[in-house]
C-alpha positions in Angstrom: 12.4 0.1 8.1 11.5 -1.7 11.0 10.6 0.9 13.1 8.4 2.2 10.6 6.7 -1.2 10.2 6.3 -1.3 13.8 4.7 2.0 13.6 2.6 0.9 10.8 1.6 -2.2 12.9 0.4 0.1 16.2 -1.1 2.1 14.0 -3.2 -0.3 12.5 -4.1 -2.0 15.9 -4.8 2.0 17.5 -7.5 1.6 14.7 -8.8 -1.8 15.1 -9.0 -2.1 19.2 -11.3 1.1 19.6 -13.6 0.8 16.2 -16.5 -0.6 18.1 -16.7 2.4 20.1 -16.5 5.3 17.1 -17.1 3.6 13.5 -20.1 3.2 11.5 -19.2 -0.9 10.6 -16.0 -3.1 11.1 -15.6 -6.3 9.5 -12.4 -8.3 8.7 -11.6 -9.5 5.4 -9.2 -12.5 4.0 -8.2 -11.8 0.8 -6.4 -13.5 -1.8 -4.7 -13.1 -5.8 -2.3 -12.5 -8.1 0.5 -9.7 -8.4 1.7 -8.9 -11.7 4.9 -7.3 -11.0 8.3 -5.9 -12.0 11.3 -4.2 -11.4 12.2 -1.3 -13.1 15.7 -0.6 -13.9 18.0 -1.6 -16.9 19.6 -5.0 -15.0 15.7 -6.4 -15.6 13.4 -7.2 -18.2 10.5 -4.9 -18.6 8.1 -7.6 -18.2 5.5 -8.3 -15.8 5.9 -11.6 -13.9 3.7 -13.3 -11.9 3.2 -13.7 -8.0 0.6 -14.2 -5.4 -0.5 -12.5 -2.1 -2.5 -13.3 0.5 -3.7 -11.0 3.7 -6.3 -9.6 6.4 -7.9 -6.6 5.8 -9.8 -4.7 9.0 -12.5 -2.7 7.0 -13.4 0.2 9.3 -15.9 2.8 8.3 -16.1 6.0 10.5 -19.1 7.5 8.3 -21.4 6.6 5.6 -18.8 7.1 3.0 -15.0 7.0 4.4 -13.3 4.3 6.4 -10.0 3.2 6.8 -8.3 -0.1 6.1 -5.1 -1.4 7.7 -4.0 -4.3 6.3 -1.4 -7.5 6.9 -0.4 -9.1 3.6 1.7 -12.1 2.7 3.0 -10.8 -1.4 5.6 -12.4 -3.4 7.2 -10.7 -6.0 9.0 -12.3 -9.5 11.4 -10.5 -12.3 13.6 -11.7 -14.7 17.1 -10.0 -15.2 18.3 -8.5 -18.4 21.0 -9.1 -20.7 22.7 -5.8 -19.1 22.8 -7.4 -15.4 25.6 -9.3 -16.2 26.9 -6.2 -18.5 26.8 -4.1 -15.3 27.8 -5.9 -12.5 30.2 -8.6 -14.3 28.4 -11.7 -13.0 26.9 -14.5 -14.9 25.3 -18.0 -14.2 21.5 -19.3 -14.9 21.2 -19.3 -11.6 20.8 -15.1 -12.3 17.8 -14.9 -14.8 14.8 -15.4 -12.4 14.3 -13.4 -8.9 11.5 -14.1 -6.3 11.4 -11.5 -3.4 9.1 -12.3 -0.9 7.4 -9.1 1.9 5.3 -8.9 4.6 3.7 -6.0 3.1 1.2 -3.6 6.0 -1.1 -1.5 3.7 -2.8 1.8 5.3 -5.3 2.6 3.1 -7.9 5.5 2.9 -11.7 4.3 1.9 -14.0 6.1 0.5 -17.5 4.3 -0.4 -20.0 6.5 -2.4 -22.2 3.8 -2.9 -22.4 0.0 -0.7 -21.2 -1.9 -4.2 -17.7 -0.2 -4.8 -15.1 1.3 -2.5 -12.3 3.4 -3.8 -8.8 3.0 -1.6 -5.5 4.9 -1.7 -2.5 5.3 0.4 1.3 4.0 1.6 2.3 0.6 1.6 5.5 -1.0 4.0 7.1 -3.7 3.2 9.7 -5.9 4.8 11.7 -8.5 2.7 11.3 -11.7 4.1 13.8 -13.4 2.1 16.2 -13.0 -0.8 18.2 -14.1 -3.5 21.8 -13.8 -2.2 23.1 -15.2 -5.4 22.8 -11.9 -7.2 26.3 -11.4 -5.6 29.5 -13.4 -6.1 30.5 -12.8 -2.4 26.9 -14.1 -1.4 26.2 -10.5 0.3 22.4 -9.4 0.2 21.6 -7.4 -3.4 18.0 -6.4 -2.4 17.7 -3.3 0.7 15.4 -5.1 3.9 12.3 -2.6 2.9 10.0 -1.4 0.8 7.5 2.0 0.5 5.3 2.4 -2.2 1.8 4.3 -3.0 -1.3 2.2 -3.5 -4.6 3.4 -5.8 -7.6 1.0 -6.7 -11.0 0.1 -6.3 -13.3 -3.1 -5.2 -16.2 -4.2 -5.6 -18.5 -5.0 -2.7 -21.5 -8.4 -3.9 -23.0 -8.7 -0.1 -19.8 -10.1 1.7 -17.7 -10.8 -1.4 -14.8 -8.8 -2.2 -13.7 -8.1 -6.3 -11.1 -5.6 -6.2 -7.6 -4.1 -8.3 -4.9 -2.3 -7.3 -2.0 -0.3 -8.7 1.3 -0.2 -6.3 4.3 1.8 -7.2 7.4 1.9 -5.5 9.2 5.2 -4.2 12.5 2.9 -2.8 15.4 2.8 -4.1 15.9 -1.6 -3.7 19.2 -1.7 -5.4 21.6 -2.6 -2.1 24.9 -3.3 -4.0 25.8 0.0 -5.6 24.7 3.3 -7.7 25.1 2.2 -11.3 21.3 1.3 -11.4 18.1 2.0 -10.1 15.5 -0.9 -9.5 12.3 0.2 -8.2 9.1 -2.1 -7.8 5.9 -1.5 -9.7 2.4 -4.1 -9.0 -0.8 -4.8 -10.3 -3.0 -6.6 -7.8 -6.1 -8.4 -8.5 -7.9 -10.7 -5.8 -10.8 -11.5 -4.2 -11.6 -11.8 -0.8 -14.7 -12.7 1.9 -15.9 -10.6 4.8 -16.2 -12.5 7.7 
């Protein structure tokens, strides 16, 4: 996972050292908002919880109407367990029922603009957990795998430098690091704002 974040990471600057020399318009956005998140699987509740991210987002247009945006975002991430966690994996304690995940999450997103007030974007996200509840496990091992790839869809709304947009992020990992017996897979609803500098 690290290698791929560090691909996603020269990727992104490939794009952002040359774009004075072949895009229509560059300007670099901070953004900021909430995630509504969960994970699915049967050892948590299916129940949105909520987070926060913040990031930078390069906003490169090579035409009139497609661009491309690699980002650098800050999310945190919160579920609950279920009554079946301790079922499944034979371990108990408050200390179980809420779980905060926090990723340096690198966006590569496809724009496409068919008009200057709203931008559509879609494309892979990479993730890296920063830190982790090691309390899942008696032992004190790590319950949660280092990474993160999921698919992003949404759409923003573009008031002269203002930023209003939304975003759907599902995951394709499989984050369950201590066996088999279940499946937990992250699932995200962004909303933010954000100002282009």
């Amino acid at each position: 996972m690290k290698r791929i974040l560090f691909a996603a990471f020269i990727t992104g600057g490939i794009f952002f050292l040359p774009s004075s020399s072949f895009s229509q318009s560059f300007r670099l956005a901070l953004h900021a908002g909430a995630n509504m998140g969960k994970l699915d699987g049967k050892s948590f509740k299916d129940e949105y919880r909520l987070g926060y991210h913040l990031g930078i987002a390069p906003e490169i247009m090579v035409s009139k109407k497609w661009g491309i945006q690699p980002e650098v975002m800050f999310s945190q991430s919160n579920s609950t367990t279920s009554t079946q966690f301790s079922d499944i994996y034979k371990i108990s304690g408050s200390d179980l029922k809420d779980v905060k995940l926090n990723y340096l999450s690198v966006p590569l997103l496809l724009s496409f603009r068919p008009a200057s007030f709203i931008t559509f974007h879609a494309g892979p996200q990479f993730s890296m957990l920063m830190n982790k509840q090691r309390t899942l496990l008696e032992n004190g091992g790590d319950a949660f795998k280092k990474g993160d790839f999921a698919m992003i869809g949404g759409a923003q709304l573009n008031i002269f430098r203002l930023r209003v947009y939304g975003r759907y992020a599902i995951g394709l990992s499989e984050l369950n690091d201590i066996d088999r017996q279940d499946n937990w897979r992250s699932e995200t609803i962004q909303l933010g704002v954000g100002f282009a500098l």
